[in-house]
VEXBA-217923 format. One line per field, with one value per residue (C-alpha): residue in one letter; x, y negated, z. Coordinates in Angstrom, 2 decimals. Each point is the difference from the previous one (the first is absolute). Example, Ala and Ser with C-alpha at 12.3 -4.5 7.8 and 13.67 -1.06 7.14 Angstrom:
REM residues 2
rest (a s)
east (12.30 1.37)
north (4.50 -3.44)
up (7.80 -0.66)
REM end
This chain:
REM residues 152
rest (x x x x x x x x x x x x x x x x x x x x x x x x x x x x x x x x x x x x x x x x x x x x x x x x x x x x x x x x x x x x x x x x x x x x x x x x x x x x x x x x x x x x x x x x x x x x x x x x x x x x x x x x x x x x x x x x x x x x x x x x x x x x x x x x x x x x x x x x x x x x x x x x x x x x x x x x)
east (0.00 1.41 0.59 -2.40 -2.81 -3.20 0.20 -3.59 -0.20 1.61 -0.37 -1.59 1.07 -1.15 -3.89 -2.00 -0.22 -3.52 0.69 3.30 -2.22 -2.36 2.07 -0.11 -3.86 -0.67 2.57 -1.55 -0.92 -3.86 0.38 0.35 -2.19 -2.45 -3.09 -1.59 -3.48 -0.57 -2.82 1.72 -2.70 1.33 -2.91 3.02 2.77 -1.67 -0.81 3.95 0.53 -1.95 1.60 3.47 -0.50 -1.41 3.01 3.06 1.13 0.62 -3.14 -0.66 -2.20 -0.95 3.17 1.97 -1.33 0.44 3.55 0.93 -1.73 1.99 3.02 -0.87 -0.84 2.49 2.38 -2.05 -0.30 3.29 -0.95 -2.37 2.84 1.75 0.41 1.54 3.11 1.31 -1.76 1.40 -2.16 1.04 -0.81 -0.06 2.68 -2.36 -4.23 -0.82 -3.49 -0.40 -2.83 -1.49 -0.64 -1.81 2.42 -3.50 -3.26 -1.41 -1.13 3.15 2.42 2.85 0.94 3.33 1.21 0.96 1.90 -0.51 2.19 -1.68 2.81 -1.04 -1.43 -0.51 -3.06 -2.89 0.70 3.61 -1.61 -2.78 2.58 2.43 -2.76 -1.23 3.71 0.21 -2.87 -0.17 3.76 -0.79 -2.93 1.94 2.73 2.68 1.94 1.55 -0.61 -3.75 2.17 -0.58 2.23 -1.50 1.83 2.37)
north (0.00 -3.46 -2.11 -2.36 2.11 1.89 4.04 0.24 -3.03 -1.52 -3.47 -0.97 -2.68 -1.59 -0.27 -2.42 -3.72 0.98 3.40 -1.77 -2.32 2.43 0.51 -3.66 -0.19 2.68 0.54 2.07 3.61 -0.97 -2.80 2.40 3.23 0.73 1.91 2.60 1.61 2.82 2.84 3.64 2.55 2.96 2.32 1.51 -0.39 2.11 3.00 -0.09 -0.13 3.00 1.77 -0.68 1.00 3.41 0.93 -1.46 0.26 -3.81 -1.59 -3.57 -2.98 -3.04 -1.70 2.56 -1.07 -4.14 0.67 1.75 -2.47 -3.56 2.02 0.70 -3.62 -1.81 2.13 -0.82 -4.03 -1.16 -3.44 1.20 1.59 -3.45 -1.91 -3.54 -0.34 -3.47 -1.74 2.53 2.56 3.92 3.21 2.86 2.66 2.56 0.87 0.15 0.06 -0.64 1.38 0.54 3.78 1.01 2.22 2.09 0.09 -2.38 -3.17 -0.83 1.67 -2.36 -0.83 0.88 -1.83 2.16 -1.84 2.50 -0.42 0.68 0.88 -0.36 2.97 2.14 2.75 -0.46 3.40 -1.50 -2.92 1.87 2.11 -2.88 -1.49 2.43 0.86 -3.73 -0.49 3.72 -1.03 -2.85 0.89 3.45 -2.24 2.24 -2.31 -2.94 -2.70 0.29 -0.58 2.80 -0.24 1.47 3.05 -1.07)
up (0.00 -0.71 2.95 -0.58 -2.01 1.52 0.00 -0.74 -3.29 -2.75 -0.65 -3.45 -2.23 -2.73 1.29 -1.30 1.89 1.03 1.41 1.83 1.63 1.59 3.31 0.90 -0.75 2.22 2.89 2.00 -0.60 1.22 -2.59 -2.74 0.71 -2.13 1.16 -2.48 -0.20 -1.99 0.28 -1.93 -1.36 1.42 -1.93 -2.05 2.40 3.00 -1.87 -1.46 4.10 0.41 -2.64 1.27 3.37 -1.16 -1.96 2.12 3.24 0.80 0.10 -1.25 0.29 -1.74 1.78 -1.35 -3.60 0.93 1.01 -2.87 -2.47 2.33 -0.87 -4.09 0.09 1.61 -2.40 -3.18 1.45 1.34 0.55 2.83 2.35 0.41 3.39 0.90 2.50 0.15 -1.91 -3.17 -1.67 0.28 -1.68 2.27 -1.04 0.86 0.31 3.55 1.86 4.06 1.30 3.65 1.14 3.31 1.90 1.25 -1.28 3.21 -0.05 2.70 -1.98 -0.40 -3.86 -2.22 -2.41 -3.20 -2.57 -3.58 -2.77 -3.72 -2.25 -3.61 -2.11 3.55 -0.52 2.74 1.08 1.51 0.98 2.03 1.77 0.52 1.44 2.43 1.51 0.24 2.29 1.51 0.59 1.92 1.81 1.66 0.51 -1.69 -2.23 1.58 -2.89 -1.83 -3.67 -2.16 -3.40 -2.97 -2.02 -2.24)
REM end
């Protein structure tokens, strides 16, 4: 890593004036969220559920589906895994996806953090069991960080 770059971001140059601007419109991260609404019909996507689940081991659910679709997009749209550091605009060197896990099915149960990395071109199958050592991982407490790399 150079001394004064980021391990997790390249800096981009030669974006547009507009696009350079953005960070000092919006400085904060509340400044710049955008909120999304969207209702899925799921009359085709259950029954491919169902069907999975009969013939595999690993079972999977629509989150299983949304996570492997964030990572085929942010692959397929680059310009959508970016993030601002200083005022300078970064691409992320790699897909990754944070998510919150309860370690017990309570309402108590304290929550994990599982960051997921989406390499490009992965099958769902390896995504769905990636997925499920990540968070039976965490929640039995056996692995010591909740990072689970993909196969290369």
């Amino acid at each position: 890593m150079p001394l004064f770059g980021r391990a997790d971001g390249k800096v981009i140059r030669g974006l547009a004036p507009v696009r350079r601007m953005i960070p000092y419109l919006m400085k904060t991260r509340n400044e710049s969220v955008v909120y999304y609404e969207i209702i899925l019909d799921m009359t085709r996507t259950l029954p491919f559920i169902e069907q999975w689940n009969a013939g595999h081991d690993l079972k999977i659910t629509p989150f299983h589906l949304i996570m492997a679709a964030c990572g085929k997009m942010f692959h397929a749209r680059p310009g959508l895994n970016r993030f601002v550091s200083g005022g300078r605009i970064y691409q992320r060197k790699g897909c990754f996806i944070s998510f919150a896990a309860k370690k017990a099915f309570k309402d108590d149960a304290p929550l994990l953090t599982v960051k997921f990395e989406l390499p490009p071109g992965e099958a769902l199958a390896d995504t769905v069991r990636r997925l499920h050592e990540s968070v039976g991982g965490a929640r039995t407490g056996h692995i010591t960080h909740l990072y689970v790399a993909p196969a290369r």
